[in-house]
mmCIF file of the N, C-alpha and C atoms, coordinates in Angstrom:
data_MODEL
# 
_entry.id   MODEL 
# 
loop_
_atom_site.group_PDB 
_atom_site.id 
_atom_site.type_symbol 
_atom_site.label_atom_id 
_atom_site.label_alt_id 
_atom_site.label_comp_id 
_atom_site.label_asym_id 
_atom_site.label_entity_id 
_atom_site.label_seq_id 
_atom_site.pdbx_PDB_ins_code 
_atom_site.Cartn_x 
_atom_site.Cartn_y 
_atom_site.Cartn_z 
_atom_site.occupancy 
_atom_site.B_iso_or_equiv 
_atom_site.pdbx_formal_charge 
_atom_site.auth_seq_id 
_atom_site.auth_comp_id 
_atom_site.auth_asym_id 
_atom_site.auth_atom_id 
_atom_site.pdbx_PDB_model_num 
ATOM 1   N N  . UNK A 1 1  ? -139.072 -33.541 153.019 1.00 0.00 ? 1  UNK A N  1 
ATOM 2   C CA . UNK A 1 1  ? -139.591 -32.385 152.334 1.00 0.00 ? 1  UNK A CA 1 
ATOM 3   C C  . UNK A 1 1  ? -139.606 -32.574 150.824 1.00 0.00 ? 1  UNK A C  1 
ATOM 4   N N  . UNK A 1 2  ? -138.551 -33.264 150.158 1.00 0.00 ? 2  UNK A N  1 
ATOM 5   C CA . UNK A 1 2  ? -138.760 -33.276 148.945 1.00 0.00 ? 2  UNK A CA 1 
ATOM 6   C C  . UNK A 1 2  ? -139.374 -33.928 148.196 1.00 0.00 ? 2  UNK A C  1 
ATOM 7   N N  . UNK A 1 3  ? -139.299 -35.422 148.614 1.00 0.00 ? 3  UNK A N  1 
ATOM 8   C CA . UNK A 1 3  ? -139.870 -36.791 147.882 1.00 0.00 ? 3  UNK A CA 1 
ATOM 9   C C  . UNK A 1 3  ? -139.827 -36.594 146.648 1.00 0.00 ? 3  UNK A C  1 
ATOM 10  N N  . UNK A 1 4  ? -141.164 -36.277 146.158 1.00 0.00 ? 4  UNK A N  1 
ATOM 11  C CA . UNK A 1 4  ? -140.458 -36.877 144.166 1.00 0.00 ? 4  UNK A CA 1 
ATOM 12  C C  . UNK A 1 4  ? -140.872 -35.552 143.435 1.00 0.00 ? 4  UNK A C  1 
ATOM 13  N N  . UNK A 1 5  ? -140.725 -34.378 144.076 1.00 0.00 ? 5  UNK A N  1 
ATOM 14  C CA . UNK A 1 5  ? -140.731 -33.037 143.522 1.00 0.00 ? 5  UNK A CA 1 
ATOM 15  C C  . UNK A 1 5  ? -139.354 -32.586 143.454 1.00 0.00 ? 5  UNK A C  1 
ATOM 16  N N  . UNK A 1 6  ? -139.282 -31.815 142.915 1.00 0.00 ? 6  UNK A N  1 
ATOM 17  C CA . UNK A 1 6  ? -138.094 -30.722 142.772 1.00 0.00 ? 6  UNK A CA 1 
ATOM 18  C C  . UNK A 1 6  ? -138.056 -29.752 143.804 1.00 0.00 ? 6  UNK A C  1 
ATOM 19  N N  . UNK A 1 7  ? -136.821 -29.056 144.174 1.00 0.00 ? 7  UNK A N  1 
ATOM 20  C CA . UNK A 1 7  ? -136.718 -28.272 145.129 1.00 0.00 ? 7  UNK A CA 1 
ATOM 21  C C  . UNK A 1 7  ? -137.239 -26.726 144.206 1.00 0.00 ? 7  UNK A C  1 
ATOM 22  N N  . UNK A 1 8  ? -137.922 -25.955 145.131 1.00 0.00 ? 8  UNK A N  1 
ATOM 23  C CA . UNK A 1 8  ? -138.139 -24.731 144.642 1.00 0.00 ? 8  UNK A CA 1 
ATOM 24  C C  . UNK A 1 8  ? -137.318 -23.667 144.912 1.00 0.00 ? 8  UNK A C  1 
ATOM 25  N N  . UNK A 1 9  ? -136.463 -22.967 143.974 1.00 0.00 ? 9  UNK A N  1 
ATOM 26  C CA . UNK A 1 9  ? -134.915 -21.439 144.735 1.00 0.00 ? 9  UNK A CA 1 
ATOM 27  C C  . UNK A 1 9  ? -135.758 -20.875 145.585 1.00 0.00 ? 9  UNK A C  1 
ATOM 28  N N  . UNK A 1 10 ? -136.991 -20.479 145.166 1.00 0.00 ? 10 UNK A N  1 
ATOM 29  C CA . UNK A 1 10 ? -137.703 -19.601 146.580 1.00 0.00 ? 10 UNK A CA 1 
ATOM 30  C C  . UNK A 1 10 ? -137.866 -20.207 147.830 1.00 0.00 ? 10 UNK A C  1 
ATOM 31  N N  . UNK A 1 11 ? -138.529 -21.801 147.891 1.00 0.00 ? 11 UNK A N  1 
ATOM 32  C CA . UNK A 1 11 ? -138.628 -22.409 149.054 1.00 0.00 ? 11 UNK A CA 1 
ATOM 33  C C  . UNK A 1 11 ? -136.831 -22.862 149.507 1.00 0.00 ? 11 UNK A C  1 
ATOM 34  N N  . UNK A 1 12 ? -135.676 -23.154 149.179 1.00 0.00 ? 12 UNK A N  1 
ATOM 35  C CA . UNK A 1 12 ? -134.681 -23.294 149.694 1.00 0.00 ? 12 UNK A CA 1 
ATOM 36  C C  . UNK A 1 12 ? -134.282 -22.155 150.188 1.00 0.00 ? 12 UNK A C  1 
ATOM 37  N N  . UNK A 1 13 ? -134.179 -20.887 149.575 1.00 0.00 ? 13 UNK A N  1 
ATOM 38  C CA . UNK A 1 13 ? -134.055 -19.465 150.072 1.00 0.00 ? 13 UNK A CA 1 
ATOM 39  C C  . UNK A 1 13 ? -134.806 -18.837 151.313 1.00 0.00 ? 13 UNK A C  1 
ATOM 40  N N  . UNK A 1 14 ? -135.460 -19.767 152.069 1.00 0.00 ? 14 UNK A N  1 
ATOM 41  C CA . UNK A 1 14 ? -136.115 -19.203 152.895 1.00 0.00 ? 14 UNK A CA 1 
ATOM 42  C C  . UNK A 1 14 ? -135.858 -20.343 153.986 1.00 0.00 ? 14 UNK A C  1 
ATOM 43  N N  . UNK A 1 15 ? -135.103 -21.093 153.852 1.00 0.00 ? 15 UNK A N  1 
ATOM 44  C CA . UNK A 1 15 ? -134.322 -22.387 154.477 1.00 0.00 ? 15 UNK A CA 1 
ATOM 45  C C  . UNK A 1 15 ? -133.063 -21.784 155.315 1.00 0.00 ? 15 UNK A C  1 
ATOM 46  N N  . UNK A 1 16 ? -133.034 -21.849 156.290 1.00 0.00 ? 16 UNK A N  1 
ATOM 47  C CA . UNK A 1 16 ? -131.817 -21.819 157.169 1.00 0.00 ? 16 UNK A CA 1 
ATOM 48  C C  . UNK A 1 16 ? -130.416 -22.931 156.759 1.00 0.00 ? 16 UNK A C  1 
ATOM 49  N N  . UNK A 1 17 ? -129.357 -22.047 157.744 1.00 0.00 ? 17 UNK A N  1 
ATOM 50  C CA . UNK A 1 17 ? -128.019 -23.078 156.995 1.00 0.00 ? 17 UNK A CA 1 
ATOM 51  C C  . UNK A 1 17 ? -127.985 -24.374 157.632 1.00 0.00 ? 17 UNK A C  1 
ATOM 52  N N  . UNK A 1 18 ? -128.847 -24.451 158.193 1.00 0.00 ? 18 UNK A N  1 
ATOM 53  C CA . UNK A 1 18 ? -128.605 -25.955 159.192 1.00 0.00 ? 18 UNK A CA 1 
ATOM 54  C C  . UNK A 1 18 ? -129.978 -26.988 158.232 1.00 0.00 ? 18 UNK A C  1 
ATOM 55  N N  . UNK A 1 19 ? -130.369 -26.220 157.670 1.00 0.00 ? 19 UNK A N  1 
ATOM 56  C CA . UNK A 1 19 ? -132.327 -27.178 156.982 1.00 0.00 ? 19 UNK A CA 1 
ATOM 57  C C  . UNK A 1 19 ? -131.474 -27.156 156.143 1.00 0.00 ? 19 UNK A C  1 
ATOM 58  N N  . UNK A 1 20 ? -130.612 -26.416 155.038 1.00 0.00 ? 20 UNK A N  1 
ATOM 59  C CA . UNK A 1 20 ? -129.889 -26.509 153.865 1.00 0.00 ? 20 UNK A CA 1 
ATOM 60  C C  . UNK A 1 20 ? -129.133 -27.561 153.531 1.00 0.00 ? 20 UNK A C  1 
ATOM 61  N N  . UNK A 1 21 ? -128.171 -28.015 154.925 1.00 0.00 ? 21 UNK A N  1 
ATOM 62  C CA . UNK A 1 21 ? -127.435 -29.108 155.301 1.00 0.00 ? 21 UNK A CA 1 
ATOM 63  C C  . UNK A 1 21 ? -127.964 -30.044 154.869 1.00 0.00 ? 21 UNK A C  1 
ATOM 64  N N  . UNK A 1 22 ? -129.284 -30.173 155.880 1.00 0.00 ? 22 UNK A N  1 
ATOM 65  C CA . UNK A 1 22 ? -129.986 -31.306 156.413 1.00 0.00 ? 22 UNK A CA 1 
ATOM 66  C C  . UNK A 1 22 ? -130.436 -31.847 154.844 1.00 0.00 ? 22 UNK A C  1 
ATOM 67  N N  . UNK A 1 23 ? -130.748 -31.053 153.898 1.00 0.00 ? 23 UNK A N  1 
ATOM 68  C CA . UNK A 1 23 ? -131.609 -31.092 152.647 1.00 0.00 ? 23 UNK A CA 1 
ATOM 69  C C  . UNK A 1 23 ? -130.978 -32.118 151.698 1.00 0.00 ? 23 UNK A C  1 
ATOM 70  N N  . UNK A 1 24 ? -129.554 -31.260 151.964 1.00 0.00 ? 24 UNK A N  1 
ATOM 71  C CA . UNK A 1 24 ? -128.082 -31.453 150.936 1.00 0.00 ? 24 UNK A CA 1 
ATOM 72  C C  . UNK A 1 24 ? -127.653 -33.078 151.480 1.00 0.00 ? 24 UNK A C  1 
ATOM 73  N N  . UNK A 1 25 ? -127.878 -33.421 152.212 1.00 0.00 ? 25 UNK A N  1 
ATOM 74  C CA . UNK A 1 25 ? -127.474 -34.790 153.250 1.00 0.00 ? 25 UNK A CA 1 
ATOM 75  C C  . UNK A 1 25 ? -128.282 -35.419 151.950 1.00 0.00 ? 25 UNK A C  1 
ATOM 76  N N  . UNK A 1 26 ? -129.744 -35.468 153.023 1.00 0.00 ? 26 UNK A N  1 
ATOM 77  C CA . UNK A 1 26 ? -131.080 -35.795 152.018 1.00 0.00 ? 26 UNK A CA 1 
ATOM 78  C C  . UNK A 1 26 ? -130.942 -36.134 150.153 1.00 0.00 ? 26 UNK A C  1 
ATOM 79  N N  . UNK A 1 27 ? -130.677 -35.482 150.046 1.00 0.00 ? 27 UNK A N  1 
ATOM 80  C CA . UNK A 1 27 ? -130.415 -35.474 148.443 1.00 0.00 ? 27 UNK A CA 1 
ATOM 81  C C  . UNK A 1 27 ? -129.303 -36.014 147.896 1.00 0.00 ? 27 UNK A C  1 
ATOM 82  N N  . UNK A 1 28 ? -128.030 -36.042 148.596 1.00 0.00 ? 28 UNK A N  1 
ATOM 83  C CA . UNK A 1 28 ? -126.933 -36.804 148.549 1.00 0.00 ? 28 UNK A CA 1 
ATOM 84  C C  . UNK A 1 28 ? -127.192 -38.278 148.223 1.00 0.00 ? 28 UNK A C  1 
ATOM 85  N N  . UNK A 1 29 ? -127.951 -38.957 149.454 1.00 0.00 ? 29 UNK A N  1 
ATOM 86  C CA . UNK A 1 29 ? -128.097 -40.258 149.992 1.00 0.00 ? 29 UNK A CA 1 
ATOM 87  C C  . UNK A 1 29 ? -129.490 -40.546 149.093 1.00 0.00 ? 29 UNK A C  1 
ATOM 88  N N  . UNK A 1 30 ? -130.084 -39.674 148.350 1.00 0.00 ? 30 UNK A N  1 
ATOM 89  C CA . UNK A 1 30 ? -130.432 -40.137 146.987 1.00 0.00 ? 30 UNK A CA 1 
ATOM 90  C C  . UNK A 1 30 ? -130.425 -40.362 146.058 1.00 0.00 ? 30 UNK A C  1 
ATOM 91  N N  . UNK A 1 31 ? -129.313 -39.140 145.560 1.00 0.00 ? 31 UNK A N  1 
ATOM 92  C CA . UNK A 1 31 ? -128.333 -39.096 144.662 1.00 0.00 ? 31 UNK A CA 1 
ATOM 93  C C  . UNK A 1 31 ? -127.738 -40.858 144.607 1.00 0.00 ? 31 UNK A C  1 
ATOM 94  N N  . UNK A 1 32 ? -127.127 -40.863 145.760 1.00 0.00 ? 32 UNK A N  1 
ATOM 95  C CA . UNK A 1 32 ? -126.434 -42.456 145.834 1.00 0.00 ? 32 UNK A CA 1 
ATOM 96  C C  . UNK A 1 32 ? -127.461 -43.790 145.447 1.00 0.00 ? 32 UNK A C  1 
ATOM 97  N N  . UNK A 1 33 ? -128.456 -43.466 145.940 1.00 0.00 ? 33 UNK A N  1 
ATOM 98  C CA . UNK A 1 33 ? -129.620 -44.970 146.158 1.00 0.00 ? 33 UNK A CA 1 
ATOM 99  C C  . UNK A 1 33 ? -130.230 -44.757 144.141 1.00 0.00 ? 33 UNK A C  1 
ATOM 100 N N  . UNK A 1 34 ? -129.844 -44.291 143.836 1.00 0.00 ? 34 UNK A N  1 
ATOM 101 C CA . UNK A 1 34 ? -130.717 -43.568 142.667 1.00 0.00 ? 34 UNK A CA 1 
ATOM 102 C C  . UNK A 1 34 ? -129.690 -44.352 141.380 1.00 0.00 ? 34 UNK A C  1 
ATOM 103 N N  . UNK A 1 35 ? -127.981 -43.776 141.549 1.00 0.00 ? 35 UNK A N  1 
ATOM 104 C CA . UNK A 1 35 ? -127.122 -44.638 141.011 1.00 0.00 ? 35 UNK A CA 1 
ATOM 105 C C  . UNK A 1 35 ? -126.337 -46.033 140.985 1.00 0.00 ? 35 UNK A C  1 
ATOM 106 N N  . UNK A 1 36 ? -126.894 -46.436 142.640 1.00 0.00 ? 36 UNK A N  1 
ATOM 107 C CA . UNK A 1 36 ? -127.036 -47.749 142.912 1.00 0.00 ? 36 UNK A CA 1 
ATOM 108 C C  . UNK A 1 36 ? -128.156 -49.142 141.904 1.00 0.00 ? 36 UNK A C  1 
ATOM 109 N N  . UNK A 1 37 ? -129.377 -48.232 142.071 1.00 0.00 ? 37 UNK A N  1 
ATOM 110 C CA . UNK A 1 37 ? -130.408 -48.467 141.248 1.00 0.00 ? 37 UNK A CA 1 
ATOM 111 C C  . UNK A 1 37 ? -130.185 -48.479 139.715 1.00 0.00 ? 37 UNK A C  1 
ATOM 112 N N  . UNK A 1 38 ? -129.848 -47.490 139.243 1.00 0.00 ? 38 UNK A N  1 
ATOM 113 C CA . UNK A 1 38 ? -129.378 -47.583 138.086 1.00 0.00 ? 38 UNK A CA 1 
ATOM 114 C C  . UNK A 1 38 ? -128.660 -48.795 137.794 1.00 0.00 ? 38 UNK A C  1 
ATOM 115 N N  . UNK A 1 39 ? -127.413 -49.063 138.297 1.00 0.00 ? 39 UNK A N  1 
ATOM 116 C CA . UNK A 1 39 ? -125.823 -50.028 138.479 1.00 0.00 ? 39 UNK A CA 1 
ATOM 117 C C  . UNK A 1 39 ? -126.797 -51.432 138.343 1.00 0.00 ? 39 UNK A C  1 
ATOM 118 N N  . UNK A 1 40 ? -127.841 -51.397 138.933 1.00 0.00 ? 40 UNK A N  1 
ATOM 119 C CA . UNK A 1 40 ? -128.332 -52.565 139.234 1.00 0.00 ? 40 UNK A CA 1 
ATOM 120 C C  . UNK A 1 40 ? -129.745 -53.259 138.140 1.00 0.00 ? 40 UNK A C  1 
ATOM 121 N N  . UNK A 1 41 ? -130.033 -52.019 137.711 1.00 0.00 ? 41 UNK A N  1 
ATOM 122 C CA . UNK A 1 41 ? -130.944 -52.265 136.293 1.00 0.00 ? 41 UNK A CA 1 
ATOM 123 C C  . UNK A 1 41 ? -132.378 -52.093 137.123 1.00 0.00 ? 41 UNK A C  1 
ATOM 124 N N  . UNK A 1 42 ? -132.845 -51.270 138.006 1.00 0.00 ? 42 UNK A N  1 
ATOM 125 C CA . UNK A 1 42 ? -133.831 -51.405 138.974 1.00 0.00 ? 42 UNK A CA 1 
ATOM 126 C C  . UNK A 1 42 ? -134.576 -50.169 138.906 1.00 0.00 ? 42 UNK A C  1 
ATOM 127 N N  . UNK A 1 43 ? -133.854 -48.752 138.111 1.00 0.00 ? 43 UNK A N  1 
ATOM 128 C CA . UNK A 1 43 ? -133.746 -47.963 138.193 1.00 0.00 ? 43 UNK A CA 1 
ATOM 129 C C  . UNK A 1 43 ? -135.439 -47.755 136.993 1.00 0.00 ? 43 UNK A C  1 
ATOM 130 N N  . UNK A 1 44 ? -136.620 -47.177 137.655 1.00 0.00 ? 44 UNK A N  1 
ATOM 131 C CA . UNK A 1 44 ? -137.736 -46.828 136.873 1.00 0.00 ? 44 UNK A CA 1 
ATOM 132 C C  . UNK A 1 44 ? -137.835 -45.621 136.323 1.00 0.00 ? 44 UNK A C  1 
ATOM 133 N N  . UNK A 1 45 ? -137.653 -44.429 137.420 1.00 0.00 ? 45 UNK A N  1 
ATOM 134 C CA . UNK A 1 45 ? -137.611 -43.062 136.892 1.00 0.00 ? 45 UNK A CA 1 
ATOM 135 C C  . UNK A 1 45 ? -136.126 -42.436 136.501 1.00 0.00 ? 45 UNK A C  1 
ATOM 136 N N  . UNK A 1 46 ? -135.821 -42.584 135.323 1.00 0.00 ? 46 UNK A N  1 
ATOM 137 C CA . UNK A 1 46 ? -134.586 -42.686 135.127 1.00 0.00 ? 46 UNK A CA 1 
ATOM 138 C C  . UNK A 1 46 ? -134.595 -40.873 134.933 1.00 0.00 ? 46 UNK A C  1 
ATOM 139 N N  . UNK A 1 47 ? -135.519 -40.185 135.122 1.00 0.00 ? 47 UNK A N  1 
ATOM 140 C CA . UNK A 1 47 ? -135.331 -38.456 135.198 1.00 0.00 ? 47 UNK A CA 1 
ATOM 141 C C  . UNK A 1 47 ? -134.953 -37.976 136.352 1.00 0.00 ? 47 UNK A C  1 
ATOM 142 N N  . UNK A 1 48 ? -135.527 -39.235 137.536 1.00 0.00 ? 48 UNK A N  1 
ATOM 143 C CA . UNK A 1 48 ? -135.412 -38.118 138.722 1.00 0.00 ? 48 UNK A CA 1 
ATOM 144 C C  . UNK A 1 48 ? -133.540 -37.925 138.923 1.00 0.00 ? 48 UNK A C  1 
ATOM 145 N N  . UNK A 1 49 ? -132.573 -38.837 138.430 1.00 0.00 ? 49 UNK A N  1 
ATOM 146 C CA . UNK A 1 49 ? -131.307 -38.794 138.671 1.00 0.00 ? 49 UNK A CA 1 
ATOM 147 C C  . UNK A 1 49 ? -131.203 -37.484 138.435 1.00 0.00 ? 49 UNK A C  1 
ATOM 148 N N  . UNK A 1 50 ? -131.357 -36.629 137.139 1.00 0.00 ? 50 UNK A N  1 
ATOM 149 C CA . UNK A 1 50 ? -131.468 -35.688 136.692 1.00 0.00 ? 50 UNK A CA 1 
ATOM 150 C C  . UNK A 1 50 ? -131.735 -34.174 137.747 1.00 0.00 ? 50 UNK A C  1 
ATOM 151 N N  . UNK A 1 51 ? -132.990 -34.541 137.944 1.00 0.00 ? 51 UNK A N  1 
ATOM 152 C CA . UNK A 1 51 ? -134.074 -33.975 139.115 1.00 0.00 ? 51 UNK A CA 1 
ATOM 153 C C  . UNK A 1 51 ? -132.581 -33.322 140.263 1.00 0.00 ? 51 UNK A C  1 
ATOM 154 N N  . UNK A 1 52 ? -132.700 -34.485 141.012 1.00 0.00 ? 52 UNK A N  1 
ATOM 155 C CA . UNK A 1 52 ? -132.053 -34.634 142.141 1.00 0.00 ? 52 UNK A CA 1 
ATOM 156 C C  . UNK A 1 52 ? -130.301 -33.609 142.168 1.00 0.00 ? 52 UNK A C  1 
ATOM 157 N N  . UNK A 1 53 ? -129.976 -34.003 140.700 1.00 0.00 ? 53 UNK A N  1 
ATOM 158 C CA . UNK A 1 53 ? -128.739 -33.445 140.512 1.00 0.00 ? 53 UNK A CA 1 
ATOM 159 C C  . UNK A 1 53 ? -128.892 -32.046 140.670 1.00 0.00 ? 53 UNK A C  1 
ATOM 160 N N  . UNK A 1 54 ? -129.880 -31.990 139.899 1.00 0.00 ? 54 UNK A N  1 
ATOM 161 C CA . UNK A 1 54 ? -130.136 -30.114 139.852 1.00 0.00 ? 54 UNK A CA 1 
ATOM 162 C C  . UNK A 1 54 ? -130.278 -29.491 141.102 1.00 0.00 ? 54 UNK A C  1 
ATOM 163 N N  . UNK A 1 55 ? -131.124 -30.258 141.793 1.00 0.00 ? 55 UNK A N  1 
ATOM 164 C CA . UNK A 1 55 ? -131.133 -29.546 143.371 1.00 0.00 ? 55 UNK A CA 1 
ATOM 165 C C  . UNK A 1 55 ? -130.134 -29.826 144.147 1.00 0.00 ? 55 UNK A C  1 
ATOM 166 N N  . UNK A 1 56 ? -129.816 -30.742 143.629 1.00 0.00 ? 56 UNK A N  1 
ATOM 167 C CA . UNK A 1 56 ? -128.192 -30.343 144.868 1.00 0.00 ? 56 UNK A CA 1 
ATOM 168 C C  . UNK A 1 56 ? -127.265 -29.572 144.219 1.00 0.00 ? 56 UNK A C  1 
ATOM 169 N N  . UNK A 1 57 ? -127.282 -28.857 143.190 1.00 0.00 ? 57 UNK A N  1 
ATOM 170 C CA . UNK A 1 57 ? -126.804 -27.738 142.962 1.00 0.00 ? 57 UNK A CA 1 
ATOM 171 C C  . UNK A 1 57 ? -127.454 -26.430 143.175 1.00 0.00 ? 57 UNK A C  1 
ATOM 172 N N  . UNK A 1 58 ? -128.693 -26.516 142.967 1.00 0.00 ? 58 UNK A N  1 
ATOM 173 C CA . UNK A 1 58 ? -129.178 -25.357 143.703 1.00 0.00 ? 58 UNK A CA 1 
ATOM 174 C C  . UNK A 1 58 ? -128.965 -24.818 145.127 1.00 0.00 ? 58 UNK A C  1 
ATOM 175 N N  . UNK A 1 59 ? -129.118 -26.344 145.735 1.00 0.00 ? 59 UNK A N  1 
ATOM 176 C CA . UNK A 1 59 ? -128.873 -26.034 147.318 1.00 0.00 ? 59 UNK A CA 1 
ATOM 177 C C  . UNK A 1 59 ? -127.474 -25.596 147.650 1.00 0.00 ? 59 UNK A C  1 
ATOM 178 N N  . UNK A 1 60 ? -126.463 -25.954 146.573 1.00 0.00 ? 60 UNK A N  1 
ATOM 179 C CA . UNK A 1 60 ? -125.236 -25.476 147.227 1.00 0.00 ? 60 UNK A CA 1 
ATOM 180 C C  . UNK A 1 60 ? -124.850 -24.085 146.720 1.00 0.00 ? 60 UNK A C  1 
ATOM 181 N N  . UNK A 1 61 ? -125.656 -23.578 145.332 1.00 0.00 ? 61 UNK A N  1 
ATOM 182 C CA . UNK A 1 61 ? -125.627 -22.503 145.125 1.00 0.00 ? 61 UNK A CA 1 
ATOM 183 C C  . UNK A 1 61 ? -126.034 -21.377 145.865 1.00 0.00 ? 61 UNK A C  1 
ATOM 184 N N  . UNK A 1 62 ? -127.321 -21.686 146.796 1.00 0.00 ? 62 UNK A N  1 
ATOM 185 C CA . UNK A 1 62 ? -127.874 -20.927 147.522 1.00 0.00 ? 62 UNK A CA 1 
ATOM 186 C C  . UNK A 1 62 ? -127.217 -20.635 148.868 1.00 0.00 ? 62 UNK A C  1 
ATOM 187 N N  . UNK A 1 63 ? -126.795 -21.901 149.080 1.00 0.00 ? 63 UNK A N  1 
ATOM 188 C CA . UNK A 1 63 ? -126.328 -21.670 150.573 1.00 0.00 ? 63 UNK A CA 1 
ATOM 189 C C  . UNK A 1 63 ? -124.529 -21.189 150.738 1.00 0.00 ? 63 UNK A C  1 
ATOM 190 N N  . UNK A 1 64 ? -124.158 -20.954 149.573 1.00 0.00 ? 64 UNK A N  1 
ATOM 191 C CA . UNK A 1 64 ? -122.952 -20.390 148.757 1.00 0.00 ? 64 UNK A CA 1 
ATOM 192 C C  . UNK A 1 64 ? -122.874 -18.811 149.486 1.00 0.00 ? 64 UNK A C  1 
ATOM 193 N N  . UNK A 1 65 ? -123.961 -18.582 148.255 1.00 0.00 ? 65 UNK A N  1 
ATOM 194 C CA . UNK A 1 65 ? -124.567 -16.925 148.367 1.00 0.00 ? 65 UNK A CA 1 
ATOM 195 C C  . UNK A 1 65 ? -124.820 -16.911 150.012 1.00 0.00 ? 65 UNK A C  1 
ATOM 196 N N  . UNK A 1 66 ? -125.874 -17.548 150.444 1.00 0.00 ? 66 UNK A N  1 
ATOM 197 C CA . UNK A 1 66 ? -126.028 -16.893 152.213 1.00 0.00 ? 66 UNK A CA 1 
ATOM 198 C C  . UNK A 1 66 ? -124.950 -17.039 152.835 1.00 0.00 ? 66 UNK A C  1 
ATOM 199 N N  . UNK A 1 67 ? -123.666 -17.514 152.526 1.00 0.00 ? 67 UNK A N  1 
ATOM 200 C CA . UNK A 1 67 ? -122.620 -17.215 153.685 1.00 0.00 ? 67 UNK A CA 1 
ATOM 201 C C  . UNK A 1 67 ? -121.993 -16.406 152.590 1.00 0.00 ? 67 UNK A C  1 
ATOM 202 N N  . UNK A 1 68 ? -121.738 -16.006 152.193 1.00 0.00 ? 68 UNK A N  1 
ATOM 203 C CA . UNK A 1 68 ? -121.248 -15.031 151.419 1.00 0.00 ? 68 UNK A CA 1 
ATOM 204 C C  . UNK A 1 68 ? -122.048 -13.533 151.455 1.00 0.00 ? 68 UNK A C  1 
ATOM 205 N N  . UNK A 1 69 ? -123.089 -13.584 151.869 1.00 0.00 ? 69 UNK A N  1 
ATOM 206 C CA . UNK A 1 69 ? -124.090 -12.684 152.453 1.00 0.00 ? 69 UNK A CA 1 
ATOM 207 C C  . UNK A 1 69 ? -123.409 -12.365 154.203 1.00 0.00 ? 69 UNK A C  1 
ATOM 208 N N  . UNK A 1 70 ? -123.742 -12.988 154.260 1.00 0.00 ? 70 UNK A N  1 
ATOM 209 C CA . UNK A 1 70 ? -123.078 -13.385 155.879 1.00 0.00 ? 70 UNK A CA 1 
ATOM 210 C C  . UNK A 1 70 ? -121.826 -12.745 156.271 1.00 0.00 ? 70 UNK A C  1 
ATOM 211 N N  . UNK A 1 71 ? -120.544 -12.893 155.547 1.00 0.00 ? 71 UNK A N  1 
ATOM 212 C CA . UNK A 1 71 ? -119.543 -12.292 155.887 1.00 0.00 ? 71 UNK A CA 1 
ATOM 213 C C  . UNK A 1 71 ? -119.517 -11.349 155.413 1.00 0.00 ? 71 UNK A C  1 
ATOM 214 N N  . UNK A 1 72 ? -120.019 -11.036 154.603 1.00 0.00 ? 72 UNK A N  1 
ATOM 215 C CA . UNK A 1 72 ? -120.425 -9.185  154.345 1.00 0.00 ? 72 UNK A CA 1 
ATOM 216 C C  . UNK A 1 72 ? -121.031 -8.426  154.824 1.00 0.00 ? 72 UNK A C  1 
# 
């Protein structure tokens, strides 16, 4: 779903807690391949590290709030 865009709060907000997971995995294991790349001098888009960071904070922000929604 993401490839070399940014995640959108509206399109994650309309994401279930199990696609949220799945996203947060996703973005993790890019997060990693991204600073590997870097380590290694291979690294071209040196923004998307950036990119990537932000949405995996979004995603955990969001999916924060829906269980916190949830037990209320």
């Amino acid at each position: 779903m993401i490839g070399e865009f940014d995640v959108k709060a509206s399109d994650v907000r309309t994401m279930t807690q199990d696609e949220l997971t799945d996203e947060l995995a996703k973005l993790k294991k890019e997060q990693f391949n991204l600073r590997f790349q870097r380590a290694t001098g291979q690294l071209e888009n040196t923004a998307r590290v950036r990119q990537v960071r932000r949405d995996i904070a979004r995603i955990k922000t969001i999916a924060r709030a829906k269980s916190a929604d949830a037990k209320a």
